[in-house]
C-alpha positions as CSV (number, residue, x, y, z in Angstrom):
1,X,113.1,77.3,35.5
2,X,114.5,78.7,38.7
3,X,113.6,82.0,40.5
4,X,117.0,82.4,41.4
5,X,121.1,81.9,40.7
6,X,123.1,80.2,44.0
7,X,126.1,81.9,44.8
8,X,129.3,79.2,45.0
9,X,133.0,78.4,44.9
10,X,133.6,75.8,42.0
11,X,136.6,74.5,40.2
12,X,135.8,74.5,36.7
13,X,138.2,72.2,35.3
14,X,140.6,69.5,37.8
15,X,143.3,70.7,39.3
16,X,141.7,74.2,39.1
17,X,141.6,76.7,42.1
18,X,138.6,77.3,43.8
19,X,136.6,80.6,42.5
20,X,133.6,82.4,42.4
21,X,130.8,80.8,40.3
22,X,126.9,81.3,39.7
23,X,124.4,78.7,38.7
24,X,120.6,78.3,38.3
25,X,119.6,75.3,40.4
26,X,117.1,73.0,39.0
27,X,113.4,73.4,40.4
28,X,113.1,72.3,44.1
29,X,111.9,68.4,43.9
30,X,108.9,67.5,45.8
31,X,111.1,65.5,48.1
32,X,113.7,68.1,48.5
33,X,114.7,70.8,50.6
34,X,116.9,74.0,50.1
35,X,118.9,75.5,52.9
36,X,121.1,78.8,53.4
37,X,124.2,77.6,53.8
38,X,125.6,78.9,57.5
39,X,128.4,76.4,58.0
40,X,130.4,73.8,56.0
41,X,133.4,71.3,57.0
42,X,136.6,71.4,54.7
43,X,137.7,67.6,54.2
44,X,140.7,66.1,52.2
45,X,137.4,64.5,50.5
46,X,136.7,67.8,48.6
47,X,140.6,68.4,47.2
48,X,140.7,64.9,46.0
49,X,137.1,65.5,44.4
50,X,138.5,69.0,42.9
51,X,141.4,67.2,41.8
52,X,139.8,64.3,40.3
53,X,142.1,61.9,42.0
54,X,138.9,59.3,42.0
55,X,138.0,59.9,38.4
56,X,134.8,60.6,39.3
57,X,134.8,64.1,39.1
58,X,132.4,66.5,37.3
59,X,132.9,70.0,36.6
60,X,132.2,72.8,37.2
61,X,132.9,71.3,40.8
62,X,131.3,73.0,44.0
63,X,132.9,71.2,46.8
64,X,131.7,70.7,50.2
65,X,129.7,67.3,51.5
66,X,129.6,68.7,55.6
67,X,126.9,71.2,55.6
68,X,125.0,73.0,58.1
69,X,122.2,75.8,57.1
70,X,118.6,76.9,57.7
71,X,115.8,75.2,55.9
72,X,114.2,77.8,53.5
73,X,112.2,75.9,51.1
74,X,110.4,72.6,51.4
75,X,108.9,70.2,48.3
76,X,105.6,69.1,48.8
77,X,106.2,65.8,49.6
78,X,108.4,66.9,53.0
79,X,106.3,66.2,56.1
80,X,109.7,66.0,58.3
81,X,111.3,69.1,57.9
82,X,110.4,73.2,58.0
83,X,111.2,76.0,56.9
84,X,113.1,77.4,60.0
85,X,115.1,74.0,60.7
86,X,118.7,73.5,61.5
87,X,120.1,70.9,59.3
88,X,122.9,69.3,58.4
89,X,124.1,66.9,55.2
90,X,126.9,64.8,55.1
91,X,128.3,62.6,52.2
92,X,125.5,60.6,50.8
93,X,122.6,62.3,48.7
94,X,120.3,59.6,48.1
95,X,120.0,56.0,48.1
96,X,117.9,53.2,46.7
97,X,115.9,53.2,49.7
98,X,114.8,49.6,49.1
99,X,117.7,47.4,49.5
100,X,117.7,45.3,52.8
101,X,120.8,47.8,54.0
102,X,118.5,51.0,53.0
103,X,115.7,49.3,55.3
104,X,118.2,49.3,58.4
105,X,119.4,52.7,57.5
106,X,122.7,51.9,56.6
107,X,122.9,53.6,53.0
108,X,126.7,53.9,52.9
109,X,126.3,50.2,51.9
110,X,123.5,50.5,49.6
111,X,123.2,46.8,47.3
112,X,122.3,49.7,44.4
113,X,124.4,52.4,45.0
114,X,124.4,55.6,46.8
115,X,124.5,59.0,45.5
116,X,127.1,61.3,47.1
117,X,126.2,65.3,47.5
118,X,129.3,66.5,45.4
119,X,128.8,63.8,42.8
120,X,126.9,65.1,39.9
121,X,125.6,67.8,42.2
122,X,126.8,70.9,43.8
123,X,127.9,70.8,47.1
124,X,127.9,73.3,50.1
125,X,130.9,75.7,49.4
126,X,127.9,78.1,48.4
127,X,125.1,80.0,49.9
128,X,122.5,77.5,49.1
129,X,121.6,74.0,48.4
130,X,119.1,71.9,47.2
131,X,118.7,68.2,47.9
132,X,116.7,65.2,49.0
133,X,114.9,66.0,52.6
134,X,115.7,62.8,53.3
135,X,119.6,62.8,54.0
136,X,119.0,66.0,56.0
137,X,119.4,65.5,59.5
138,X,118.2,68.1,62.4
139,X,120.8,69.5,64.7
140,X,120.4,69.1,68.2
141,X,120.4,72.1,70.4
142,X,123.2,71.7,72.0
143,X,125.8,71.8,69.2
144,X,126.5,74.6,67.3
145,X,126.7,74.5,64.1
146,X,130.3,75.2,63.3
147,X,131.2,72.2,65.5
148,X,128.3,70.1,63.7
149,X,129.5,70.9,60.5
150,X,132.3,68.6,59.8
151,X,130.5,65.8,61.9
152,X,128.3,65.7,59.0
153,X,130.2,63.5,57.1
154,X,130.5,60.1,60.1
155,X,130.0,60.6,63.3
156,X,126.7,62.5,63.9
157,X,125.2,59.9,61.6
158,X,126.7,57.3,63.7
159,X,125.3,59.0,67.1
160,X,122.0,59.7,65.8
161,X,121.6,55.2,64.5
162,X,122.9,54.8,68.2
163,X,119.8,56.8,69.6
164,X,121.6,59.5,71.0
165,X,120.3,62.5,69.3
C-alpha cells in the first residue's frame, strides 16, 4: 500500500477528454524513483495514445512520455540518482537490459521489447511519477527544464549516446 494518491489528468475511456483523476501508485520498486513533476512535453504521441489509434491503449490513460521533475524518492537499489536531482524521462520505461542492443544502449530496438512510460503505466500529465531509475536521465545545467522537457522523447537521448552531456 501506498502512503499517498498522485494527482493526474487521465482519459478514462478513448476518445475521452482529458480530466482530473486520482490514483494510489504501487509501492516505490527498489530500482525506481519518484519525481514531482515540474515540466512535461505535449506530443501528437499522447492524443493518438488517448485515442487508441495504436490499439494499444489502457485506461484510465494518464498521458505524457516528456517529463522533467525533482527526484523525491529513491528505491534501495539506486546508487545513481538523489533525492534533489533534475531528471528527465522520455518514451521508454524499461527494457530487457540483456539483449546485445540493451548492452550498447540502444533500447528503442530492444531484441525483447521495450516498455513505453504511458503503456500500462501512468504517464507525466500529473504531479508525480514513479518509474525505473534507470531510464531517468540528469539535466544538465544549462537547460532549463521547460526546454528539456519535450527533448525527452529523442534528442537529449541522442546527445547524451554522442557524449555531449
Amino acid at each position: 500500500m501506498s502512503e499517498a494518491r498522485f494527482h493526474a489528468y487521465a482519459s478514462l475511456k478513448a476518445g475521452e477528454r482529458l480530466q482530473h483523476w486520482e490514483y494510489e501508485p504501487a509501492a516505490l520498486g527498489k530500482g525506481e524513483i519518484e519525481i514531482q513533476i515540474t515540466h512535461n512535453g505535449l506530443c501528437h504521441t499522447d492524443i493518438h495514445m488517448r485515442d487508441n489509434d495504436w490499439d494499444v491503449s489502457t485506461y484510465p490513460l494518464v498521458p505524457g512520455h516528456e517529463v522533467v521533475g525533482v527526484v523525491t524518492q529513491v528505491g534501495t537499489d539506486v546508487t545513481s540518482l538523489a533525492v534533489g536531482d533534475r531528471v528527465g524521462f522520455g518514451w521508454i520505461r524499461d527494457a530487457c537490459r540483456q539483449c546485445d542492443y540493451c548492452i550498447q544502449g540502444e533500447e528503442n530496438i530492444c531484441r525483447n521489447g521495450y516498455t513505453g512510460l504511458i503503456l500500462g503505466h501512468h504517464g507525466g500529465f500529473a504531479d508525480k511519477l514513479r518509474a525505473p531509475a534507470d531510464f531517468a536521465y540528469k539535466i544538465p545545467d544549462a537547460l532549463d527544464s521547460a526546454g528539456a522537457a519535450p527533448l525527452y522523447a529523442r534528442e537529449l537521448l541522442f546527445i547524451r549516446r554522442c557524449g555531449r552531456i
